[in-house]
Every structure is written in structure tokens, then in C-alpha cells.
N, C-alpha and C positions, 0 to 999 in steps of 0.2 A: 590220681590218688590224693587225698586231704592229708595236705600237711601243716595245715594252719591251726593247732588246739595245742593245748596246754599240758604240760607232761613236768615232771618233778623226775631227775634223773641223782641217784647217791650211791655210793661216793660221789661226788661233782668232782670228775679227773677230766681235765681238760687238754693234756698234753701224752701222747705216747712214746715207751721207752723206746732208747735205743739199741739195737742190738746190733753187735758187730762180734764173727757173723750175723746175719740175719736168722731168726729165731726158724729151726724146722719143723711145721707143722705136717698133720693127718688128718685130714678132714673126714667123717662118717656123715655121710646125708641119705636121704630115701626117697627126698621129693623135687620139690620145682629148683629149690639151689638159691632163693634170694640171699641167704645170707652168706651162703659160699662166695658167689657174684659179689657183693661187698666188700668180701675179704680180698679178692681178685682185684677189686678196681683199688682198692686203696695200697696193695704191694705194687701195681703198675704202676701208680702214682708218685713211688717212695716215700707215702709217709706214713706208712707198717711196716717195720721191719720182718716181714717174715720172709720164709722162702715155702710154699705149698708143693710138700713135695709129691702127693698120692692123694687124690680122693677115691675112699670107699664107697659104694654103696649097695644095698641088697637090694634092687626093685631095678629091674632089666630097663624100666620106661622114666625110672628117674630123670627131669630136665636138670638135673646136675650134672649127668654125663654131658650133655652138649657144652655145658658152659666150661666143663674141665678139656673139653676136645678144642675148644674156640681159639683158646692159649696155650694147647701143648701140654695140659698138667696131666704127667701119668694117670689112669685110672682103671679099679679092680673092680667088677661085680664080683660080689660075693653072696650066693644065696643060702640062707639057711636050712632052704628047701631039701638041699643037694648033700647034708651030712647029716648021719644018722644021726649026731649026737650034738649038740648043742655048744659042745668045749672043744669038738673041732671043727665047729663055723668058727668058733672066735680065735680057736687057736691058728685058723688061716687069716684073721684079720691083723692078729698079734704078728703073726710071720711077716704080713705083706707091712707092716707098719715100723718094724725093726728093721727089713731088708732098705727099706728108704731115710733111715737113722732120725724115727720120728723123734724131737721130743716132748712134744706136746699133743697132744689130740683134743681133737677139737669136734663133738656132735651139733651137728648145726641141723635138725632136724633129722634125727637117724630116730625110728619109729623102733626100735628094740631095747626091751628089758636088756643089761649086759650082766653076768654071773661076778662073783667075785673072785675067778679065773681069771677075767678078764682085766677088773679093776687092780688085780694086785699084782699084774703084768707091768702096768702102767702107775704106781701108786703115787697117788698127789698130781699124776699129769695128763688129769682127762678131766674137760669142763665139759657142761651141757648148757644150751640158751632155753627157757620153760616159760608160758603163755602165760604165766600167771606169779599175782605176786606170793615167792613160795614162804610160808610152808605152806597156802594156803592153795587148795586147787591141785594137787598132786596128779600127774599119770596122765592118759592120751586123751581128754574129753576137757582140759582146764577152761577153756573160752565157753566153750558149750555150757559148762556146771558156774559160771562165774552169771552166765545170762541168766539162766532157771535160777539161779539160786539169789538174784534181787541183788545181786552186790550191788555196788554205789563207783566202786573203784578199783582197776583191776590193773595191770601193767605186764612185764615179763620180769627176769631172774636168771643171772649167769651161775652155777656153782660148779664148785669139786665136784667129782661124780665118788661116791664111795657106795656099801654094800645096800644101804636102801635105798630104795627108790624114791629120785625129787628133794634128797636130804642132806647132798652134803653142805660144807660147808659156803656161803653166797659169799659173793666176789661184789656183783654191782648189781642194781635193781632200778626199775624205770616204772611210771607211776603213770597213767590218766586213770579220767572218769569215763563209766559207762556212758553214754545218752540215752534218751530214753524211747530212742528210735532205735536205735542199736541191735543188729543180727548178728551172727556168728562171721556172716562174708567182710559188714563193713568192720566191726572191730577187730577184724583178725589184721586187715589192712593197717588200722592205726597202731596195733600191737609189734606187728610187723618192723613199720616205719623206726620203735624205739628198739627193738630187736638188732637193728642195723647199725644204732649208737652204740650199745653196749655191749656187744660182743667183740668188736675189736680192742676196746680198753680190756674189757675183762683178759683177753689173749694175751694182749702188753704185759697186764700185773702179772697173770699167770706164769709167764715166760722169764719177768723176773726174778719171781721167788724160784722158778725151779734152776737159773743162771745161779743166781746167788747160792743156794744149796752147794752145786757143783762147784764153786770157790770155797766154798767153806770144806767142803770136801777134797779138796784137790792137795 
């Protein structure tokens, strides 16, 4: 994989918090798990405080399931398929995600619209990592609509997850340029790559404003 090109990463946070305890996260994934896998090697490592205590996912074939079995990290399929009603898929993802005493969620490629059922289960404490730099590029085709549509410069984007979609409020964001050889396979790789930097900061801040919260409420 090409890791040699030039990328503009802001905020420029270069150190993560620390949390004592270790911050309890809930991962949502759907697909291969790279950035699950990250999140994994960098709490083996000790230098994430978190503690990963559940990952979900809806897609029976997800390679996220292997990587949460590799290390023992509990894990729920949960399919949408399976309930009649759309607020009790999520209200099984809410259950399985309070029974593990999430507090933070974390979508690290979870391919589902989520209700405002769900966001206000969790409010202020669910981020999402997005292919593009938002507000620009919204919803499941951003790499794709960034190539067609001639951009010049695309990157990803950590936010709040609130009731629209792609909207809430951004945490960190990461920056290259298209080339002009550039498909959907190799950019997704280099998107990918900055994906892997700023989803652990984004977790770090995230976990501290919701610590802090919980002191100021305490």
C-alpha cells in the first residue's frame, strides 16, 4: 500500500488523552474492520486508552468479526433483516451497547442510516469516520461522486453523529489530492491510510469532552 504522498491532517493533535479508567468504547462496523484493527493494535500497544468492549455488526460475513474473535473482543451480529421494525434493530443495538456500559460509540464503517431513536439513546456520544472531506460528498457513494465529479482534493472527516445524515458536528479532518490516475480501489487505499490517523484522535477528544461532561456533572 502507498504510503509515501502528502496529506494535511487539522486540528494537528499529536498526542492522545489519557484516560484512567480506560475510556469504554462500542464499535459498529459492516465490513473488512481496518480501522477497527487499528483501534485494536493501538489499545494492545497502550497508547489508546480505551478499553473495546463489544463490537457490533449487521453483515454475517463482516472481516470485523475475525479480527474482534483474534483478541477475545465480545461480538453481536445484529441484522436488520430480522426485525420488523427498524427501532427494534437499533433498540437491540442500544440494549447490547448499555449492557457492555458503552460510553462512547464509535461507527468505523457501519453501512446504516441510524434514526433519531437511536442518536438520542446516545446523545453527543457517537462519532462516525466519512470518505470525504464533509460537508462535502455526503452518504455511501463519497469516493465514487469525489472521482465523477473532477474534484482536485478529497480526504475523510471524523464527526458527532446527530439527526442528519454526514452533518454533525466535525471533530478532525484529513486532506490529499486526487491524481489523475486515481480509481475508486487506489484512493480508497490512500483515504483509508489517513482514516487510520484520525479516528483514534477523534475518540481521544471525543471521550474527553464526554469525561469532562460527567465531572462537571458529578
Amino acid at each position: 500500500m502507498d504510503k509515501s504522498f502528502n496529506y494535511i491532517i487539522s486540528p494537528e493533535i499529536s498526542e492522545f488523552r489519557r484516560f484512567t479508567p480506560k475510556l469504554k468504547i462500542g464499535v459498529l462496523a459492516s465490513g473488512k474492520g481496518t480501522n477497527f484493527q487499528e483501534l485494536i493494535n493501538l489499545s494492545k500497544r497502550g497508547e489508546l486508552d480505551i478499553d473495546i468492549k463489544v463490537l457490533i455488526t449487521n453483515n454475517d460475513d463482516a472481516g470485523c468479526i475475525r479480527r474482534a474473535e483474534s483478541v477475545k473482543i465480545p461480538h453481536k451480529i445484529i441484522r436488520g433483516k430480522d426485525f420488523d421494525q427498524k427501532e427494534l434493530f437499533e433498540l437491540e443495538i442500544v440494549n447490547t451497547l448499555n449492557n457492555y456500559d458503552v460510553e462512547l460509540v464509535v461507527m468505523a464503517g457501519w453501512m446504516k442510516i441510524v434514526t433519531p431513536f437511536f442518536i438520542n439513546k446516545f446523545k453527543n456520544k457517537i462519532i462516525n469516520i466519512h470518505p470525504s472531506l464533509l460537508p462535502a460528498y455526503k452518504g455511501g457513494s463519497a469516493i465514487k461522486d469525489s472521482l465523477s465529479n473532477g474534484s482536485k482534493i478529497t480526504g475523510c472527516s471524523v464527526h458527532f453523529v446527530d439527526e442528519e445524515v454526514d452533518s454533525g458536528s466535525l471533530i478532525m479532518q484529513a486532506a490529499l489530492s486526487i491524481r489523475n490516475n486515481d480509481d475508486i480501489e487506489s484512493l480508497s487505499k490512500r483515504i483509508q491510510i489517513l482514516e487510520h490517523k484520525i479516528l483514534p484522535h477523534s475518540i481521544s477528544y471525543a471521550g474527553f469532552l464526554i469525561r469532562s461532561a460527567f465531572m462537571d456533572n458529578y
